[in-house]
C-alpha positions as a Markdown table, in Angstrom:
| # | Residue | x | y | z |
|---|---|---|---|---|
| 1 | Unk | -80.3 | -113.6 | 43.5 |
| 2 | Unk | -76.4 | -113.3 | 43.9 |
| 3 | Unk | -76.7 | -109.7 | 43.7 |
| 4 | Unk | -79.1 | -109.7 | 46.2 |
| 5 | Unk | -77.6 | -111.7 | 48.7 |
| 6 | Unk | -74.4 | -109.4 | 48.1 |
| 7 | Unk | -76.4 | -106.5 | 48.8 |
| 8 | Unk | -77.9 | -108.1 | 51.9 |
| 9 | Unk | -74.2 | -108.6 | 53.4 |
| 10 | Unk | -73.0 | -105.2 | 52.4 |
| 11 | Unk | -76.2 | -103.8 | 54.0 |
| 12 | Unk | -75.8 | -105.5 | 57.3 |
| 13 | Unk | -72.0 | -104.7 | 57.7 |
| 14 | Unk | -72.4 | -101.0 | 57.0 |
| 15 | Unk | -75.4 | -101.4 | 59.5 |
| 16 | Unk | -73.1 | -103.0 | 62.0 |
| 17 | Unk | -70.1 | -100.8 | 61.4 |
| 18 | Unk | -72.2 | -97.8 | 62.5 |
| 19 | Unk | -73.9 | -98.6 | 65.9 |
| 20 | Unk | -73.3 | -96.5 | 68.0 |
| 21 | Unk | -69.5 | -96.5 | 69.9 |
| 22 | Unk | -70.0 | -94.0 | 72.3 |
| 23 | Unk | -72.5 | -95.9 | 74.6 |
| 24 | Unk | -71.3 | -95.6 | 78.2 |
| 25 | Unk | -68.9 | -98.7 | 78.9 |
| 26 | Unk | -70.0 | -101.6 | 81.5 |
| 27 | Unk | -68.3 | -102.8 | 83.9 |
| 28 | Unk | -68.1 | -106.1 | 85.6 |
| 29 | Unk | -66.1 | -109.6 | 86.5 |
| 30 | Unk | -65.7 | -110.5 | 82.8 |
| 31 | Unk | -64.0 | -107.4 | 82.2 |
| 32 | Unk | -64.9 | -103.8 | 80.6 |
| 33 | Unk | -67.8 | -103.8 | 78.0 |
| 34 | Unk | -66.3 | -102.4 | 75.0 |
| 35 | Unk | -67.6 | -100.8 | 71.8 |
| 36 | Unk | -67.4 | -104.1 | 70.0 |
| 37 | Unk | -69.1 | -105.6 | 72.6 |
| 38 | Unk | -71.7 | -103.4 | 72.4 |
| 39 | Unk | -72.2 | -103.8 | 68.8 |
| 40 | Unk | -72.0 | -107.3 | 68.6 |
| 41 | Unk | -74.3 | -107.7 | 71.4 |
| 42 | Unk | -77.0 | -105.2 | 69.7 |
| 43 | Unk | -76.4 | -106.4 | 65.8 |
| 44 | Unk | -76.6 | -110.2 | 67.4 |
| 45 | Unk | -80.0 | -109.3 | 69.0 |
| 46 | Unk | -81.2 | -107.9 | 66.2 |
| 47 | Unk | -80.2 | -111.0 | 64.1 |
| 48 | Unk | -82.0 | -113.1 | 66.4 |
| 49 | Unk | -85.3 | -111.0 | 66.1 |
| 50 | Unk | -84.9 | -111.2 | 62.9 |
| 51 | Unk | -84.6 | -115.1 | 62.3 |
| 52 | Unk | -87.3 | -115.6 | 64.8 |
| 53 | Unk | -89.8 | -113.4 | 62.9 |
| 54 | Unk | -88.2 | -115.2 | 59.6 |
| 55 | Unk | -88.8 | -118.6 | 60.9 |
| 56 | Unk | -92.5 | -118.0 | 61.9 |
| 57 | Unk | -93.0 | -116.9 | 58.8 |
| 58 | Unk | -92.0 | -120.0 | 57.3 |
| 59 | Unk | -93.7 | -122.2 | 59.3 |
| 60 | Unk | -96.8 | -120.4 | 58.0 |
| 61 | Unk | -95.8 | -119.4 | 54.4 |
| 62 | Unk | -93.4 | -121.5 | 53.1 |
| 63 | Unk | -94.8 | -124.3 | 50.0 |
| 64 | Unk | -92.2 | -127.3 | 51.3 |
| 65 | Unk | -92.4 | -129.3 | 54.6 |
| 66 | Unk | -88.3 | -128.8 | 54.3 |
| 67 | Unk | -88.9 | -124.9 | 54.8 |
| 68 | Unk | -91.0 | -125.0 | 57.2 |
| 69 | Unk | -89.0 | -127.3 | 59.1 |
| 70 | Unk | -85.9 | -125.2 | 58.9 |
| 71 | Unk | -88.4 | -121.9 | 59.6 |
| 72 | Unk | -89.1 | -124.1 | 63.0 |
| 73 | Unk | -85.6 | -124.5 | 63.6 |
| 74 | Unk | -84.6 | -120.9 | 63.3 |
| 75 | Unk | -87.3 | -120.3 | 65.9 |
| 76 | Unk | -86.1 | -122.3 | 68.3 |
| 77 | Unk | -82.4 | -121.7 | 67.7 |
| 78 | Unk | -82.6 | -118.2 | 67.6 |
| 79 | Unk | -84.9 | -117.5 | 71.0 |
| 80 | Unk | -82.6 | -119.6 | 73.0 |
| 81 | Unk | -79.6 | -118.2 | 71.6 |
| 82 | Unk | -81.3 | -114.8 | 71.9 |
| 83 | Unk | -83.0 | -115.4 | 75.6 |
| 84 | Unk | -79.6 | -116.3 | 77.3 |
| 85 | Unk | -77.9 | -113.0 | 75.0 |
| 86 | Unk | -80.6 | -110.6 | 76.3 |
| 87 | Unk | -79.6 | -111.9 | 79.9 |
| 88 | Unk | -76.3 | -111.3 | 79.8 |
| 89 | Unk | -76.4 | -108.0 | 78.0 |
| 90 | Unk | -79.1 | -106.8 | 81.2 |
| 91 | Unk | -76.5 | -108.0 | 83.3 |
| 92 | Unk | -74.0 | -106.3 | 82.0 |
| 93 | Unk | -75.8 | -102.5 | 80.8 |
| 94 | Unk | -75.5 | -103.1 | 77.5 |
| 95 | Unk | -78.5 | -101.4 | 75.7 |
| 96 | Unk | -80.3 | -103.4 | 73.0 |
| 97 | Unk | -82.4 | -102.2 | 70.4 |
| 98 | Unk | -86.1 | -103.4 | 70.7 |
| 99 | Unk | -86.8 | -104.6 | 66.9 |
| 100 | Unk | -85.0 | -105.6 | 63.6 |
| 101 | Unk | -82.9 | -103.3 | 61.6 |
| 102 | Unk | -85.2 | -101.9 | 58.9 |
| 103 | Unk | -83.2 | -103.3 | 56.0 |
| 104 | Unk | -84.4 | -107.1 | 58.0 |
| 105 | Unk | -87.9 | -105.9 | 58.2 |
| 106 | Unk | -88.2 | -104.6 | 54.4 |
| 107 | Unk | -86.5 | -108.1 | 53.4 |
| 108 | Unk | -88.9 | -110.3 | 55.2 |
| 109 | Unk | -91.8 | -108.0 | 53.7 |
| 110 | Unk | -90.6 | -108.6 | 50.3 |
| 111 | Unk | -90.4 | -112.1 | 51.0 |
| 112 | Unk | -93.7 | -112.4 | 52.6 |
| 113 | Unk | -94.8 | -110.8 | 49.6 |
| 114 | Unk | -94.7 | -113.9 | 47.9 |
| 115 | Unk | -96.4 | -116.4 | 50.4 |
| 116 | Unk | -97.5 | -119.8 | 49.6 |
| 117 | Unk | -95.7 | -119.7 | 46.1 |
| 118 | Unk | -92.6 | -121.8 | 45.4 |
| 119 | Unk | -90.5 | -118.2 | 45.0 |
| 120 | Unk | -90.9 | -117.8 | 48.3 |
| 121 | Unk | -89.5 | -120.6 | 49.4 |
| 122 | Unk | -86.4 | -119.5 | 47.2 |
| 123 | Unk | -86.4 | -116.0 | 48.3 |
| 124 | Unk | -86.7 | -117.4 | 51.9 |
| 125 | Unk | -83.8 | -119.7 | 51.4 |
| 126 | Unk | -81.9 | -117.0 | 49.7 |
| 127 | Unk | -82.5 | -114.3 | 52.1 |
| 128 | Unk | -81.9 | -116.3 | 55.1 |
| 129 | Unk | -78.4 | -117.2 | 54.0 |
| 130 | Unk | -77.2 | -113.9 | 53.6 |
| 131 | Unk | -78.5 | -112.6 | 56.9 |
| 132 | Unk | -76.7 | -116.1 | 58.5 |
| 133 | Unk | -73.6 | -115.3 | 56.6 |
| 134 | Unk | -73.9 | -111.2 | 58.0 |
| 135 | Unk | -74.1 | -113.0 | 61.1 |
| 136 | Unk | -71.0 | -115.4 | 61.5 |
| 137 | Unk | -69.3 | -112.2 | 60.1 |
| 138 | Unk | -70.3 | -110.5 | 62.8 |
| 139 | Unk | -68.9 | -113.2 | 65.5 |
| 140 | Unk | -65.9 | -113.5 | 63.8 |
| 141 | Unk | -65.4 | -109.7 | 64.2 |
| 142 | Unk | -66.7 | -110.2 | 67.9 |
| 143 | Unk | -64.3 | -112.9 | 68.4 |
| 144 | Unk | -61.4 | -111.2 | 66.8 |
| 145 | Unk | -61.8 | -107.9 | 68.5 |
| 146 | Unk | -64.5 | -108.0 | 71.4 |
| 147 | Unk | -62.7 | -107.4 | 75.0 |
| 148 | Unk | -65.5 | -109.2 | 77.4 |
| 149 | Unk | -64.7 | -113.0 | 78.4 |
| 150 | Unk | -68.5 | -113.3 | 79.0 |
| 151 | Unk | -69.8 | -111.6 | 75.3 |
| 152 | Unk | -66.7 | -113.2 | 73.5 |
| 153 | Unk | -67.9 | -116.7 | 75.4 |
| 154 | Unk | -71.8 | -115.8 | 74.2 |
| 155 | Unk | -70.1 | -115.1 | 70.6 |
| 156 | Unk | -68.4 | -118.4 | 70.8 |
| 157 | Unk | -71.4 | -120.5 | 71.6 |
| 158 | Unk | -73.8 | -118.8 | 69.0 |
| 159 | Unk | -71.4 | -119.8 | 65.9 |
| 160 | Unk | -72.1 | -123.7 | 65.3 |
| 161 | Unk | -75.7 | -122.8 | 65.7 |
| 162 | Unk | -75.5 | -120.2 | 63.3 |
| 163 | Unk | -73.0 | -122.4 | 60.6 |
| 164 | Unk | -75.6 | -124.8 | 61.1 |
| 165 | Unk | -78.1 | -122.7 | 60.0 |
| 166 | Unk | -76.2 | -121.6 | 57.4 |
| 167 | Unk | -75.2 | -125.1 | 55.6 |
| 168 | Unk | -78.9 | -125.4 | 56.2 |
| 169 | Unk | -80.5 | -122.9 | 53.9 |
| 170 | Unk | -77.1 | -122.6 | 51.9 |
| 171 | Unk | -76.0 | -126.3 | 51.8 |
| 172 | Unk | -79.2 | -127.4 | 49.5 |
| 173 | Unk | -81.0 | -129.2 | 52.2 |
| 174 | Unk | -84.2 | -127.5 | 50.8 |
| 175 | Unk | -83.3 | -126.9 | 47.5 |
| 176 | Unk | -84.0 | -130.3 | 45.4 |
């Protein structure tokens, strides 16, 4: 499973490290809209699609109430975080993709794969705290080099709901 999750991270930073830079830069009272910005907002978008499909799942799939309380979480955590993102990024031009990066899709079909056993619990947990960990990478980087007060403040608000989630799935909560 280390391997795995490994693999996940690596995955998810090369996916990040090539959106596209050359989208056409907003502009507005927070400041220009940079590449960063831009990436973080899409890769964060995606994230969020991702954990909301994840967390449905769970709440239908997932062998342990703990799981499928944590699945219910995500959900709810992740369309707020991802309803006031999707605003801001409207606001401000920045294009967002429409679905999860493939590598997320493939992941929750392999994990979906093995529904209503207790590997899929695992797998769940597993999977879901390499994607958080991709995640808080990915504010970090935001934080560290994004240029927009507003996308740097959205970046700022996401990560203790996302180390939350993380010391959730991570921190043994579910894992007896």
């Amino acid at each position: 499973m280390r391997a795995a999750r490994t693999a996940m991270i690596t995955v998810s930073a090369l996916c990040l490290a090539v959106a596209p830079a050359g989208l056409a830069h907003a502009q507005d009272a927070g400041g220009t809209v940079s590449a960063a910005d831009e990436t973080f907002a899409a890769g964060a978008h995606q994230s969020n699609l991702a954990e909301i499909a994840a967390g449905e799942d769970a709440e239908k799939n997932a062998t342990t109430e703990c799981v499928q309380h944590v699945g219910a979480a995500l959900v709810r955590d992740h369309t707020r975080l991802d309803r006031s993102l999707t605003a801001l990024a409207e606001r401000l031009g920045i294009p967002l993709p429409d679905a999860p990066t493939e590598e997320q899709r493939r992941q929750l079909e392999e994990v979906r794969a093995l529904a209503g056993t207790p590997e899929y619990d695992e797998a769940w947990l597993t999977v879901q705290a390499a994607a958080h960990e991709a995640t808080l990478a990915l504010i970090d980087e935001e934080l560290e080099t994004g240029t927009n007060a507003e996308v740097k403040a959205a970046a700022e608000a996401a990560r203790p709901v996302v180390a939350a989630h993380l010391e959730m799935v991570e921190g043994g909560v579910c894992r007896h």
